[in-house]
PyMOL Python script that loads the backbone (N, CA, C, O; Angstrom):
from pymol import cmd

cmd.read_pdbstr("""\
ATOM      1  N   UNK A   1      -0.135  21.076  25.811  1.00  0.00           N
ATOM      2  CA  UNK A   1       0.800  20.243  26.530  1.00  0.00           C
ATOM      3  C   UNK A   1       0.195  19.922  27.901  1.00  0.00           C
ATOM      4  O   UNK A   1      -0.105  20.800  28.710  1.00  0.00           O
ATOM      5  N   UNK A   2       0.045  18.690  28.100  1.00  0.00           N
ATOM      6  CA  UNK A   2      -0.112  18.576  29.501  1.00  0.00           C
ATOM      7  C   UNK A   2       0.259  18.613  30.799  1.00  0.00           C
ATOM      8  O   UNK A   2       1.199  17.831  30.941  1.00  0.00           O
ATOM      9  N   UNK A   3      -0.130  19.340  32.187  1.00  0.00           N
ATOM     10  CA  UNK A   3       0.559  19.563  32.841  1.00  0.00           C
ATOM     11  C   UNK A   3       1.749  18.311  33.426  1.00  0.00           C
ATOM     12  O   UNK A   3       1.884  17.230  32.853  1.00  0.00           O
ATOM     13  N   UNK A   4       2.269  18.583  34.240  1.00  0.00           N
ATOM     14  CA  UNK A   4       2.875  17.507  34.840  1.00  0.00           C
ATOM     15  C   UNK A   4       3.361  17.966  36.393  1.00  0.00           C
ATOM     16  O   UNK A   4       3.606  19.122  36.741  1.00  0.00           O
ATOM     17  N   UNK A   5       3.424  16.953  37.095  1.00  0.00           N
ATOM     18  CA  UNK A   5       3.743  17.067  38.262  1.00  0.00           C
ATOM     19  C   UNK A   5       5.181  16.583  38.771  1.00  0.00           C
ATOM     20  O   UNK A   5       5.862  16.021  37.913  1.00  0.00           O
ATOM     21  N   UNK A   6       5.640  16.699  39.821  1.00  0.00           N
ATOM     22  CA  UNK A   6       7.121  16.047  39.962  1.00  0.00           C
ATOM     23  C   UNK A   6       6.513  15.956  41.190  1.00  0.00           C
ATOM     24  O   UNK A   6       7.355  15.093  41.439  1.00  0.00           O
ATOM     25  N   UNK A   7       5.793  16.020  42.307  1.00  0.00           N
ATOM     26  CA  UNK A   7       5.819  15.511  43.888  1.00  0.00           C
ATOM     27  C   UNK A   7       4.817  14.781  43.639  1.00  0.00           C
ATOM     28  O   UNK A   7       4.185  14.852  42.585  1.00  0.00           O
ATOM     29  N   UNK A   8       4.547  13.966  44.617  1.00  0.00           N
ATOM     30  CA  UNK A   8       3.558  13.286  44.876  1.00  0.00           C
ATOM     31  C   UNK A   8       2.273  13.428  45.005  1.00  0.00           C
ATOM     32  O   UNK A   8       1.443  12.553  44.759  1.00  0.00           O
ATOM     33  N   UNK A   9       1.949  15.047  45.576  1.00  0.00           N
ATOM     34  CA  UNK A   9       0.665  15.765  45.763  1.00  0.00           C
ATOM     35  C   UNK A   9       0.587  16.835  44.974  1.00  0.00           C
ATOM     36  O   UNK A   9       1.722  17.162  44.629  1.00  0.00           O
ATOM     37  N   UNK A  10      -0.350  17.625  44.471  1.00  0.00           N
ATOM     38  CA  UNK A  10      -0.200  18.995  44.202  1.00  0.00           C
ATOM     39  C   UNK A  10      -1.410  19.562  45.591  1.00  0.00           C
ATOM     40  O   UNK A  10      -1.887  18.934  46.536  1.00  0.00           O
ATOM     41  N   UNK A  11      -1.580  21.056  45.124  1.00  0.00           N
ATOM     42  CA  UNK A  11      -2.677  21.805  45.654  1.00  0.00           C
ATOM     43  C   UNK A  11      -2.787  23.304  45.288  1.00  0.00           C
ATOM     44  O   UNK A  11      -2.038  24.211  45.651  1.00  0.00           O
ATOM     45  N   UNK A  12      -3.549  23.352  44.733  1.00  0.00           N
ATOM     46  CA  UNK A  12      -4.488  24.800  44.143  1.00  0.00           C
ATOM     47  C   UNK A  12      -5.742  25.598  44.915  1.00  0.00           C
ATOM     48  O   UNK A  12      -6.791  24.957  44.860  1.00  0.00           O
ATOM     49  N   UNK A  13      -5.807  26.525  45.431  1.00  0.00           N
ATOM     50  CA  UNK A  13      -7.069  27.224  45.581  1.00  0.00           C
ATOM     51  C   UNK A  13      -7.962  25.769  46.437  1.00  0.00           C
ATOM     52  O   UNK A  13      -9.107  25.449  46.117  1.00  0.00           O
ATOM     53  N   UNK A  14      -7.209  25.096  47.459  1.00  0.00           N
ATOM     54  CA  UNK A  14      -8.366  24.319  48.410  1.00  0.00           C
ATOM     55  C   UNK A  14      -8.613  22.876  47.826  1.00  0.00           C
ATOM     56  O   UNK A  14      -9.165  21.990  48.479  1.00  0.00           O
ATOM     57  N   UNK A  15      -8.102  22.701  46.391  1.00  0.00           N
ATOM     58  CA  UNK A  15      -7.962  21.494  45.585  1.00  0.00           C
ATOM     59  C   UNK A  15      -6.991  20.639  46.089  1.00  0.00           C
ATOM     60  O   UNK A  15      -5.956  21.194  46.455  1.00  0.00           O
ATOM     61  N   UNK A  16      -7.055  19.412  46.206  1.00  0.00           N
ATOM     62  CA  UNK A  16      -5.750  18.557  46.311  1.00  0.00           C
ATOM     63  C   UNK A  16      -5.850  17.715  45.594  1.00  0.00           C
ATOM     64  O   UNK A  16      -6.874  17.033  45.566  1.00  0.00           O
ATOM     65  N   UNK A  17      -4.704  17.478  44.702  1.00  0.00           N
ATOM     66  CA  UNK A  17      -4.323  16.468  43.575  1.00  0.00           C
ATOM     67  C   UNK A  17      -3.022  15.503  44.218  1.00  0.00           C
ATOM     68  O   UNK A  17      -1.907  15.811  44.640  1.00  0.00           O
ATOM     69  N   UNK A  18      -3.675  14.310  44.086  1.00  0.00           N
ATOM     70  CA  UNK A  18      -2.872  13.621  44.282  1.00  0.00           C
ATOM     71  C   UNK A  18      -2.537  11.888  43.295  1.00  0.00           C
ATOM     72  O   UNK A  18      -3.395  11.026  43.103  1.00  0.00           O
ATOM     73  N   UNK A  19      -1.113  11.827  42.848  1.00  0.00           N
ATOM     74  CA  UNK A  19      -0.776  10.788  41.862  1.00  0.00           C
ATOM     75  C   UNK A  19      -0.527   9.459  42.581  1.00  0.00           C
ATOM     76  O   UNK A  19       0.293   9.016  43.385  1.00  0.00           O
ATOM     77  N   UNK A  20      -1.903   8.912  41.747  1.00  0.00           N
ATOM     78  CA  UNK A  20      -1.605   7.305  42.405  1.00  0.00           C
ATOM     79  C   UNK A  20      -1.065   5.654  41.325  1.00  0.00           C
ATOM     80  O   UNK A  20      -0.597   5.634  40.187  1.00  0.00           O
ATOM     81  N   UNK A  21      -1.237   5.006  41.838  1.00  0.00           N
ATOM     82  CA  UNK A  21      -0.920   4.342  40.432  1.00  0.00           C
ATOM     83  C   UNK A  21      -2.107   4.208  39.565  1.00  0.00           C
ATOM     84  O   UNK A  21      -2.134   4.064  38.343  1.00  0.00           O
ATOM     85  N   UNK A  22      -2.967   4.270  40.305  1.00  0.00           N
ATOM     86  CA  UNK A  22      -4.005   4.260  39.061  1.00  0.00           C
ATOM     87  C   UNK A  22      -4.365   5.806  38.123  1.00  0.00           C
ATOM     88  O   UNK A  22      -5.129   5.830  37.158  1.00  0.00           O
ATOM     89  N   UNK A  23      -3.824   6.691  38.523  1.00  0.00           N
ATOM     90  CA  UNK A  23      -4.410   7.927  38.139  1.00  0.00           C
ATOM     91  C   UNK A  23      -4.622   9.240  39.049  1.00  0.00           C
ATOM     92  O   UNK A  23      -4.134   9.011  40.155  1.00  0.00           O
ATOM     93  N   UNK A  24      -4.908   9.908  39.013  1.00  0.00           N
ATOM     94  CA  UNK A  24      -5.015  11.195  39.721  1.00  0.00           C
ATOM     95  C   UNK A  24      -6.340  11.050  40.801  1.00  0.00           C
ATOM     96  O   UNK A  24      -7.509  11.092  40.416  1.00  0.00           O
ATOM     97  N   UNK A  25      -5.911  10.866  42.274  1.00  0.00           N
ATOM     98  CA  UNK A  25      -7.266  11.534  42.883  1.00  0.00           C
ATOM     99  C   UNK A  25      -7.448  12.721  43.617  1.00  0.00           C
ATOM    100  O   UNK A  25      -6.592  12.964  44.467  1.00  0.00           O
ATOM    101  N   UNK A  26      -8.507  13.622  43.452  1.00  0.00           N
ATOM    102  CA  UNK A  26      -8.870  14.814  43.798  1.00  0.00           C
ATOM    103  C   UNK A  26      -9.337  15.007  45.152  1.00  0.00           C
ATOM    104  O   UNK A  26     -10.251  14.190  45.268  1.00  0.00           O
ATOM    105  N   UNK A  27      -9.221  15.607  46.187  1.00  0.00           N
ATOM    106  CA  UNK A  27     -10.102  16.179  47.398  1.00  0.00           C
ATOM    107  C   UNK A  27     -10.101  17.550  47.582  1.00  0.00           C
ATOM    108  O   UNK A  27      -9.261  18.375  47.223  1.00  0.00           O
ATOM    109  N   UNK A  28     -11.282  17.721  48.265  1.00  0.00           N
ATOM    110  CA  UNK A  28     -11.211  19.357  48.264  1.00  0.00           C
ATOM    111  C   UNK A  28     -12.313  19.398  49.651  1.00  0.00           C
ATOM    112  O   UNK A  28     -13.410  18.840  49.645  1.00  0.00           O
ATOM    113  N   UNK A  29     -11.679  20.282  50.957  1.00  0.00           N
ATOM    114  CA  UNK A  29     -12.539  20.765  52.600  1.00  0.00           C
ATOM    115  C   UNK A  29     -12.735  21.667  51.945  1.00  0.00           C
ATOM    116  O   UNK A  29     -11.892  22.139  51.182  1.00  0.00           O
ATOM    117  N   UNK A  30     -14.396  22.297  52.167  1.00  0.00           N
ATOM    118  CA  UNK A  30     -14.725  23.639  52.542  1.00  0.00           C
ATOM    119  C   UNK A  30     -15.126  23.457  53.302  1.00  0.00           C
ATOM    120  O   UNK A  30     -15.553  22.359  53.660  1.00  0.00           O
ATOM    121  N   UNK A  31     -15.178  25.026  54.194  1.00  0.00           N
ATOM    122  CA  UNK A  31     -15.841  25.406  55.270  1.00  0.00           C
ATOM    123  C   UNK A  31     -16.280  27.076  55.268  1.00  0.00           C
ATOM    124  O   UNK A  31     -15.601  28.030  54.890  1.00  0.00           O
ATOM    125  N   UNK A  32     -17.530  27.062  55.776  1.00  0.00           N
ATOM    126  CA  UNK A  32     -18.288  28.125  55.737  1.00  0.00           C
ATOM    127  C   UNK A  32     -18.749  28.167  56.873  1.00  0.00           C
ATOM    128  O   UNK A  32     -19.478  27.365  57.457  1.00  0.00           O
ATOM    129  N   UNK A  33     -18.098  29.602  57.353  1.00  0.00           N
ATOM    130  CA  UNK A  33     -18.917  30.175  58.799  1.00  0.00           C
ATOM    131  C   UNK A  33     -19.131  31.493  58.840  1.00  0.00           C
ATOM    132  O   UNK A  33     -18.224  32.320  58.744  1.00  0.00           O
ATOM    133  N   UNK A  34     -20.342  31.771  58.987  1.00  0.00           N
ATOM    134  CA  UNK A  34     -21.177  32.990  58.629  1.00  0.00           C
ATOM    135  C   UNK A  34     -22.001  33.749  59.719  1.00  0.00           C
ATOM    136  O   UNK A  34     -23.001  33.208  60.190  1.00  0.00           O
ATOM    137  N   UNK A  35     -21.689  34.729  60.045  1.00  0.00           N
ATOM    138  CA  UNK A  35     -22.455  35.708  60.872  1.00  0.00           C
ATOM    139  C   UNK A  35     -23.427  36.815  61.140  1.00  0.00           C
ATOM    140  O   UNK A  35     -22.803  37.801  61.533  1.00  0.00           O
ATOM    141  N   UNK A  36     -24.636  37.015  61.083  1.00  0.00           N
ATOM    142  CA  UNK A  36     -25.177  38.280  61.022  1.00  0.00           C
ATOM    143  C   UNK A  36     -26.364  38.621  62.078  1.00  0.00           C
ATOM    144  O   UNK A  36     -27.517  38.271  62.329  1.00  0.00           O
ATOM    145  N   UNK A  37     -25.433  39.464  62.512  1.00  0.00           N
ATOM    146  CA  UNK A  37     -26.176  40.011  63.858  1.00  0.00           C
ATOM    147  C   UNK A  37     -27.710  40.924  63.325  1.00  0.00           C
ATOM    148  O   UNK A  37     -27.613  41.889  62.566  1.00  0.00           O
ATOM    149  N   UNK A  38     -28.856  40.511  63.775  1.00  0.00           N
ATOM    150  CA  UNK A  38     -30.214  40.663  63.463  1.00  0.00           C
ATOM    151  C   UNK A  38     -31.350  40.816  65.545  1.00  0.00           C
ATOM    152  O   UNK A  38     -31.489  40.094  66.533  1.00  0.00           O
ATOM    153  N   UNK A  39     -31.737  41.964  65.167  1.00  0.00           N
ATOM    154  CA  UNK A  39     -32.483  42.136  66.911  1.00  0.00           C
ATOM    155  C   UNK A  39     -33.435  40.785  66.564  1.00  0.00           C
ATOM    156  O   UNK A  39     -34.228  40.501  65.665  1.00  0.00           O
ATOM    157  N   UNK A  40     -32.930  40.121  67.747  1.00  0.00           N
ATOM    158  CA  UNK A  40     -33.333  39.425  68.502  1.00  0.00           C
ATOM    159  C   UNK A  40     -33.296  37.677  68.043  1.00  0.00           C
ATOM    160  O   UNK A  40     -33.616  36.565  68.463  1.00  0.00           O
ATOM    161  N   UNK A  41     -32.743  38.278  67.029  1.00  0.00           N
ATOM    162  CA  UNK A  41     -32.218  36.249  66.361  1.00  0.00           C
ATOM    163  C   UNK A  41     -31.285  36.281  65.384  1.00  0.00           C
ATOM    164  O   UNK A  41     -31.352  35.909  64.213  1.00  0.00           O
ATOM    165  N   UNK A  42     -30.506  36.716  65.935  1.00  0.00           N
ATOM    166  CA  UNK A  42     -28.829  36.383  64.588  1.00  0.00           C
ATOM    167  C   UNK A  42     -28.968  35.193  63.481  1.00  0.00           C
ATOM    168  O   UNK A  42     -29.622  34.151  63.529  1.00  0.00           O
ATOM    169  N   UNK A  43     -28.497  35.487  62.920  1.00  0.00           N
ATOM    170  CA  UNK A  43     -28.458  34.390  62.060  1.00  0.00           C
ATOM    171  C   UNK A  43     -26.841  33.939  61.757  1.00  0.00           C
ATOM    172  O   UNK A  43     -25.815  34.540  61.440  1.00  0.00           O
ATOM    173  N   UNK A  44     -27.235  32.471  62.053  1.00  0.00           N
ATOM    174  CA  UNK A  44     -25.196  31.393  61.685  1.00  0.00           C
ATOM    175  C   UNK A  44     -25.544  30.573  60.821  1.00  0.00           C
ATOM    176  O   UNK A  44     -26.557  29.911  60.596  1.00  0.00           O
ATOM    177  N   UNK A  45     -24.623  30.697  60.395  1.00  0.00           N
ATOM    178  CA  UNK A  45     -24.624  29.558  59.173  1.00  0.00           C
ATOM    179  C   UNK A  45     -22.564  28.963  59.671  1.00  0.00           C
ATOM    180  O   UNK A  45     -21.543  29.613  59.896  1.00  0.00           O
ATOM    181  N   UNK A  46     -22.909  27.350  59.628  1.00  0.00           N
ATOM    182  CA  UNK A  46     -21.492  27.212  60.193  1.00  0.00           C
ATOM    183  C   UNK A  46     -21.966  25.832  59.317  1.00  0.00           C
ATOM    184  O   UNK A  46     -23.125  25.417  59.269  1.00  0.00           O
ATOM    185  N   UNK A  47     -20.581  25.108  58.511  1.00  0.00           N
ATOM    186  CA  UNK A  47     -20.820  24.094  58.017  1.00  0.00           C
ATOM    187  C   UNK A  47     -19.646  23.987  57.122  1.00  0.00           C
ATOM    188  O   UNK A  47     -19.053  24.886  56.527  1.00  0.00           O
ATOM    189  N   UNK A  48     -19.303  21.981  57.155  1.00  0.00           N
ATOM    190  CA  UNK A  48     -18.273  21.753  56.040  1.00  0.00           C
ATOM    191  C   UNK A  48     -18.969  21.021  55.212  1.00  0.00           C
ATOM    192  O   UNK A  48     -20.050  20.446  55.343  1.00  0.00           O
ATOM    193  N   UNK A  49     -17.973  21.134  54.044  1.00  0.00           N
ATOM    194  CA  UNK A  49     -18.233  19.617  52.879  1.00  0.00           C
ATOM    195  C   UNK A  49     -16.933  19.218  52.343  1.00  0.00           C
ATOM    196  O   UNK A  49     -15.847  19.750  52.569  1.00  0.00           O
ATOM    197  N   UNK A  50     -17.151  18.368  51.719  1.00  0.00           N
ATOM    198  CA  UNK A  50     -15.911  16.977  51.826  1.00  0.00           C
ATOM    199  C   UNK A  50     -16.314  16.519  50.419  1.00  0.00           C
ATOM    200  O   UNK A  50     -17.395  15.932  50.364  1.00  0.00           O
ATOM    201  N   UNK A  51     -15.596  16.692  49.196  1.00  0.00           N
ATOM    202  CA  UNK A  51     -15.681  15.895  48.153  1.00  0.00           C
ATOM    203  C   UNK A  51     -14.351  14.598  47.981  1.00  0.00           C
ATOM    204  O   UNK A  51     -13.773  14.226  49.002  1.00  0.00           O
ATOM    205  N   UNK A  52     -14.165  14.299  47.293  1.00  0.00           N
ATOM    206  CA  UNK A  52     -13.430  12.836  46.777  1.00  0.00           C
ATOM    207  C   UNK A  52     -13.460  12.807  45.815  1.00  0.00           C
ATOM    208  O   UNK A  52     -14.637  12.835  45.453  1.00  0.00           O
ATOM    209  N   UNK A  53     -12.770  12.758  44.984  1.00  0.00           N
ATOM    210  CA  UNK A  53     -13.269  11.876  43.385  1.00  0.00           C
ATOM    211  C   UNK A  53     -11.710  10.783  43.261  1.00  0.00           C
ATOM    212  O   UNK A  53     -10.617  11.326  43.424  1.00  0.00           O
ATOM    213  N   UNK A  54     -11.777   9.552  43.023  1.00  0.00           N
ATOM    214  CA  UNK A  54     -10.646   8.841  42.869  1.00  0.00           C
ATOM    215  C   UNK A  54     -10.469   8.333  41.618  1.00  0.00           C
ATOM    216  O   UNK A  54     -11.420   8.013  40.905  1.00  0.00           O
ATOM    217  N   UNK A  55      -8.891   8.194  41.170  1.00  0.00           N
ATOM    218  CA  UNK A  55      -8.517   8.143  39.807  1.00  0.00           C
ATOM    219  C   UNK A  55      -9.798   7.256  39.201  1.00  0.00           C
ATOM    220  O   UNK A  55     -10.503   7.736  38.313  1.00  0.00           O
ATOM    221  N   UNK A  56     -10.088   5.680  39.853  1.00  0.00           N
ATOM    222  CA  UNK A  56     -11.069   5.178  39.067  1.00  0.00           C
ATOM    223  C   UNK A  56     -12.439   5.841  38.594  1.00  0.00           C
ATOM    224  O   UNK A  56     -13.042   5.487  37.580  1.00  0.00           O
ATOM    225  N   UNK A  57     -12.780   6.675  39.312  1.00  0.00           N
ATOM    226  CA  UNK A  57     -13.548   7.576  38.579  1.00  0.00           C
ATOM    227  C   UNK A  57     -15.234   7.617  40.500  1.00  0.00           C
ATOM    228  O   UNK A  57     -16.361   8.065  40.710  1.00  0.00           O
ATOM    229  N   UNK A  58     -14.457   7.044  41.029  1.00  0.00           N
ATOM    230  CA  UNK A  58     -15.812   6.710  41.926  1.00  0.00           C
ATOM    231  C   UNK A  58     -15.348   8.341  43.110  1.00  0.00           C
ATOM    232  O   UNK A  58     -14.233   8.816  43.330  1.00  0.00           O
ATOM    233  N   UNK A  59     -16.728   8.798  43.634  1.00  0.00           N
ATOM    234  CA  UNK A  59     -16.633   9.790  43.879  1.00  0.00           C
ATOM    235  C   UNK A  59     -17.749   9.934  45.521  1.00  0.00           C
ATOM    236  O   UNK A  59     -18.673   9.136  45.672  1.00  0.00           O
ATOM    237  N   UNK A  60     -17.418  11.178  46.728  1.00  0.00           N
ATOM    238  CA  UNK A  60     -18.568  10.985  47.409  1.00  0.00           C
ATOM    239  C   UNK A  60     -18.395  12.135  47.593  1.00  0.00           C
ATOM    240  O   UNK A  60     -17.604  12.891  47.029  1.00  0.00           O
ATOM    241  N   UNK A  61     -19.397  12.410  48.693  1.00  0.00           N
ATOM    242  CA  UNK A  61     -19.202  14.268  49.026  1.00  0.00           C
ATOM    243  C   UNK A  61     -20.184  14.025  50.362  1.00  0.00           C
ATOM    244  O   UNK A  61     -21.073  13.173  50.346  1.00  0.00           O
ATOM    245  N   UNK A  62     -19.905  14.905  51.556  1.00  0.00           N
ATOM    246  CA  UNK A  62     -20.326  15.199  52.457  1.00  0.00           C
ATOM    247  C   UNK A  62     -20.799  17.133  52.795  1.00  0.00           C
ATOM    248  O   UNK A  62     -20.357  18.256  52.548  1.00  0.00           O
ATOM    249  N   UNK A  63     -21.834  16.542  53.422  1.00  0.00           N
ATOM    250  CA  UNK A  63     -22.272  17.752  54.249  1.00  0.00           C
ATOM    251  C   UNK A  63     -22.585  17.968  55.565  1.00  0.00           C
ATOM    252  O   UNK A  63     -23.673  17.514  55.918  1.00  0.00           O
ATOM    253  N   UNK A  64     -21.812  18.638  56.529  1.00  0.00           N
ATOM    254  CA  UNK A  64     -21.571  18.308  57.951  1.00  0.00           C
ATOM    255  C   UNK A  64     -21.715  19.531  58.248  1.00  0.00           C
ATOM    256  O   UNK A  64     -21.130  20.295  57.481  1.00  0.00           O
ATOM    257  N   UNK A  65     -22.627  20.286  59.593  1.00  0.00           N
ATOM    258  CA  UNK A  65     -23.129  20.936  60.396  1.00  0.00           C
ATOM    259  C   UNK A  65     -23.341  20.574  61.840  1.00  0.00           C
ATOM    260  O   UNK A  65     -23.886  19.589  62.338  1.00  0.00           O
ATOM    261  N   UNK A  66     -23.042  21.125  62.125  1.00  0.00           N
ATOM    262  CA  UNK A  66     -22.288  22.027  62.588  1.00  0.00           C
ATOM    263  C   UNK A  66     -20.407  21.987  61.918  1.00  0.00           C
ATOM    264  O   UNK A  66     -19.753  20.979  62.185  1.00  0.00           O
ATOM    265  N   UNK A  67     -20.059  22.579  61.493  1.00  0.00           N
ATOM    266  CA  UNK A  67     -18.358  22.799  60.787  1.00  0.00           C
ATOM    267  C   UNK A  67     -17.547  21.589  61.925  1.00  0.00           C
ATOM    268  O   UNK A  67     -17.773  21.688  63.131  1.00  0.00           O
ATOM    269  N   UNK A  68     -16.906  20.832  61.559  1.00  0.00           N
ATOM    270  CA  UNK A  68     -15.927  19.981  61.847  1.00  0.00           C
ATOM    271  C   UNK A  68     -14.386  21.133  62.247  1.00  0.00           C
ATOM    272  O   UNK A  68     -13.697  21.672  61.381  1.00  0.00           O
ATOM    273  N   UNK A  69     -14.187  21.249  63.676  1.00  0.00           N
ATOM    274  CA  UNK A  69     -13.237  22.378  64.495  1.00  0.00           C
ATOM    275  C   UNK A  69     -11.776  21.388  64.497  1.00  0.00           C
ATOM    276  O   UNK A  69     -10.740  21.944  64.864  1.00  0.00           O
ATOM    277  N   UNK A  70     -11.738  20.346  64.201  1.00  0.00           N
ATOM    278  CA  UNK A  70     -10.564  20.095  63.964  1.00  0.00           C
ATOM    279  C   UNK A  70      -9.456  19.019  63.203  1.00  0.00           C
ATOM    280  O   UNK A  70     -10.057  18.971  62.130  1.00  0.00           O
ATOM    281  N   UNK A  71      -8.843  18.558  63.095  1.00  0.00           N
ATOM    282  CA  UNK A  71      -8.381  18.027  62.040  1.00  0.00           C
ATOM    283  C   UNK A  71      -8.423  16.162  62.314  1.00  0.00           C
ATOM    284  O   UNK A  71      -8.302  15.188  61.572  1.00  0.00           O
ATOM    285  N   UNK A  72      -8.636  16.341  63.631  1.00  0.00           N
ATOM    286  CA  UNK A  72      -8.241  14.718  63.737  1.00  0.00           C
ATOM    287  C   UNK A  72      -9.410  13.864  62.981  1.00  0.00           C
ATOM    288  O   UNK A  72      -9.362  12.843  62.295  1.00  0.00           O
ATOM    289  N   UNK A  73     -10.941  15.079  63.575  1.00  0.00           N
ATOM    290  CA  UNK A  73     -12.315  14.381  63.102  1.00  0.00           C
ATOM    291  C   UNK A  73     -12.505  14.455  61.890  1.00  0.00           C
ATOM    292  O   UNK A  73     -13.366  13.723  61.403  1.00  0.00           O
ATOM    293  N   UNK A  74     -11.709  15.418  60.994  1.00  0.00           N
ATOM    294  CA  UNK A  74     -12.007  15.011  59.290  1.00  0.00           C
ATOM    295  C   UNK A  74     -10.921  13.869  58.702  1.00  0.00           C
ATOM    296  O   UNK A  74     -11.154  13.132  57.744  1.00  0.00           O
ATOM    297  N   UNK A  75      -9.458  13.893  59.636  1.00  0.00           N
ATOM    298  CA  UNK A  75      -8.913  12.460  58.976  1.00  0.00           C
ATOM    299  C   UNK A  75      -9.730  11.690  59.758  1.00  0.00           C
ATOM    300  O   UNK A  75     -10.475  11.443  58.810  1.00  0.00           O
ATOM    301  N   UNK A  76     -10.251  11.082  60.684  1.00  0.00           N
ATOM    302  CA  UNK A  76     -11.422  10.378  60.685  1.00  0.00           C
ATOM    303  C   UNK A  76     -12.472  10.162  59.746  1.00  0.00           C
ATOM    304  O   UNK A  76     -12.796   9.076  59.267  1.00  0.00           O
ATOM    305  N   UNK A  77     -13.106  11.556  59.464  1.00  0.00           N
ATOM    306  CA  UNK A  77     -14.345  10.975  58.485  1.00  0.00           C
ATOM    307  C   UNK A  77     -13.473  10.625  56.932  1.00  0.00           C
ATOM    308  O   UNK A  77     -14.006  10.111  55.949  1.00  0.00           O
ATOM    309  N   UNK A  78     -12.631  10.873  56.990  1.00  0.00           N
ATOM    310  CA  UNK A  78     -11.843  10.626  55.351  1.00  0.00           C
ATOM    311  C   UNK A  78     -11.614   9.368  55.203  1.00  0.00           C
ATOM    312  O   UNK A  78     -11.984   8.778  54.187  1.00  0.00           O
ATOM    313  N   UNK A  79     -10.720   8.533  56.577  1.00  0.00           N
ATOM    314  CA  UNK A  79     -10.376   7.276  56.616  1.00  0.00           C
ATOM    315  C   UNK A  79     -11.934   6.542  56.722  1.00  0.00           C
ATOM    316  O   UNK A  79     -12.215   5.727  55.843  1.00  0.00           O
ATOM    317  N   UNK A  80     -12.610   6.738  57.445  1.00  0.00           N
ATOM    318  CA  UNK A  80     -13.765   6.445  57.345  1.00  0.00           C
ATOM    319  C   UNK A  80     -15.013   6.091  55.628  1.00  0.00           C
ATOM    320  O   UNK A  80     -15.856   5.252  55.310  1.00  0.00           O
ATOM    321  N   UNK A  81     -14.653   6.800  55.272  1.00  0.00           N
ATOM    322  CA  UNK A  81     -15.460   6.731  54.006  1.00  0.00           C
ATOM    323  C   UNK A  81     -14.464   6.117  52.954  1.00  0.00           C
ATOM    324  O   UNK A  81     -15.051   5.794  51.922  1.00  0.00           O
ATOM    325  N   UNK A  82     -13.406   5.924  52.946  1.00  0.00           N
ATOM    326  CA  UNK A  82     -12.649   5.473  52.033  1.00  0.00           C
ATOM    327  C   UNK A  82     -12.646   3.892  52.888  1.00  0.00           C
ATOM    328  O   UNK A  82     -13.104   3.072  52.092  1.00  0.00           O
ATOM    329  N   UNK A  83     -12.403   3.431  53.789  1.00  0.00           N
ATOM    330  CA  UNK A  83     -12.574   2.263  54.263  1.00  0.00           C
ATOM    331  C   UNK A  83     -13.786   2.057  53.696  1.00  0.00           C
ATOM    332  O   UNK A  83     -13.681   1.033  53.020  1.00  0.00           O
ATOM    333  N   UNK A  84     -14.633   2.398  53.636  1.00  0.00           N
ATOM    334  CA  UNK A  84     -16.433   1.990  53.460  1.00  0.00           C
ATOM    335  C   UNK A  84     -15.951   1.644  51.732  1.00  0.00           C
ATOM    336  O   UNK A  84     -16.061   0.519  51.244  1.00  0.00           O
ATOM    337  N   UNK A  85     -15.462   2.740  51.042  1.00  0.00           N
ATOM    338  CA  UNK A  85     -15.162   2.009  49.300  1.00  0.00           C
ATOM    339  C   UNK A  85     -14.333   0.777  49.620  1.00  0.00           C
ATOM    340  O   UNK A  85     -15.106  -0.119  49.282  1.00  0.00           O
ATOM    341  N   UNK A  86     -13.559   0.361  49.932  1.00  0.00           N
ATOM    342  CA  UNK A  86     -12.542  -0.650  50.106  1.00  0.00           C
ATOM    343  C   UNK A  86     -13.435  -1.543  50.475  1.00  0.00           C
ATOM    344  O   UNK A  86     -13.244  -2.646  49.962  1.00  0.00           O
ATOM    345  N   UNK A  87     -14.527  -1.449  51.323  1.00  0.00           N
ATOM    346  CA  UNK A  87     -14.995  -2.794  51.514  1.00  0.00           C
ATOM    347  C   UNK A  87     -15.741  -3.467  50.770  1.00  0.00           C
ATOM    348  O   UNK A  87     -16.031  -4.649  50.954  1.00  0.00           O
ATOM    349  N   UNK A  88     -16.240  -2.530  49.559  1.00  0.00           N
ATOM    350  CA  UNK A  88     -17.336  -3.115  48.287  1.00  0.00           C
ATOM    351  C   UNK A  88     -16.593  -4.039  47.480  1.00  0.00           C
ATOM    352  O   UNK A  88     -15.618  -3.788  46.771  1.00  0.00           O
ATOM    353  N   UNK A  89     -17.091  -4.996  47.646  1.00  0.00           N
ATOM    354  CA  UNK A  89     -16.301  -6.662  46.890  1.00  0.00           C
ATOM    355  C   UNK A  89     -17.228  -6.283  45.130  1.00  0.00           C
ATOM    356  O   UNK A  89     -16.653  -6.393  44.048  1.00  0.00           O
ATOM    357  N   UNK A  90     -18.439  -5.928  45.268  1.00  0.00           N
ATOM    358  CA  UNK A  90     -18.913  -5.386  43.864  1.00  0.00           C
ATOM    359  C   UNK A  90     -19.615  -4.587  43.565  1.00  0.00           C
ATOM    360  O   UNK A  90     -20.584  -4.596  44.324  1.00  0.00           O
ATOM    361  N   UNK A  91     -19.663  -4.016  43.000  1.00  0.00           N
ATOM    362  CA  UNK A  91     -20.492  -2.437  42.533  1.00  0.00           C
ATOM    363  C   UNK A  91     -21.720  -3.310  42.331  1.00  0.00           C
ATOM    364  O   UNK A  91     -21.680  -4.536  42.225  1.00  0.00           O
ATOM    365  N   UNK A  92     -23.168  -2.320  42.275  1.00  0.00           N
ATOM    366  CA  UNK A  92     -24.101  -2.993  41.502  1.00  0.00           C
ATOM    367  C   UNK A  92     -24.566  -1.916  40.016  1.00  0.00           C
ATOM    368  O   UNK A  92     -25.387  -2.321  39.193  1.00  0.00           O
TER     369      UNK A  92
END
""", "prot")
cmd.dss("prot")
cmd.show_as("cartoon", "prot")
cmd.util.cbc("prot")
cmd.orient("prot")
């Protein structure tokens, strides 16, 4: 049986599902920030990524380093890259 939804969005484990008229599109933020203290050069690891996949099936993904600290600059890069699909008049 297939699932079904009744709101508009779901979200699982960092997944977001969301129902559009065309179909289901997916996003999902990670972020990884990592520490290990070592004499005389620690080592960081700090960094996000940004997938997409939209009901039509078209998809992108980012990798950003230093980690993105707050929310305004990832709805930025979101509106940002989805404006950039909207503007393709044709695939090649």
């Amino acid at each position: 049986m297939p699932a079904t939804f009744l709101g508009s969005s779901w979200y699982s484990l960092g997944t977001n599902i969301r129902l559009t008229t065309g179909g289901y599109t997916t996003f999902h933020w990670g972020e990884w920030r990592y520490a290990v203290a070592a004499k005389g050069n620690p080592l960081t690891v700090d960094f996000d990524t940004f997938v997409t996949r939209l009901a039509d099936g078209t998809a992108w993904f980012a990798y950003i380093t230093p980690a993105v600290v707050n929310a305004t600059s990832k709805d930025r890069l979101d509106a940002a890259l989805f404006n950039a699909y909207r503007s393709v008049t044709t695939w090649p």
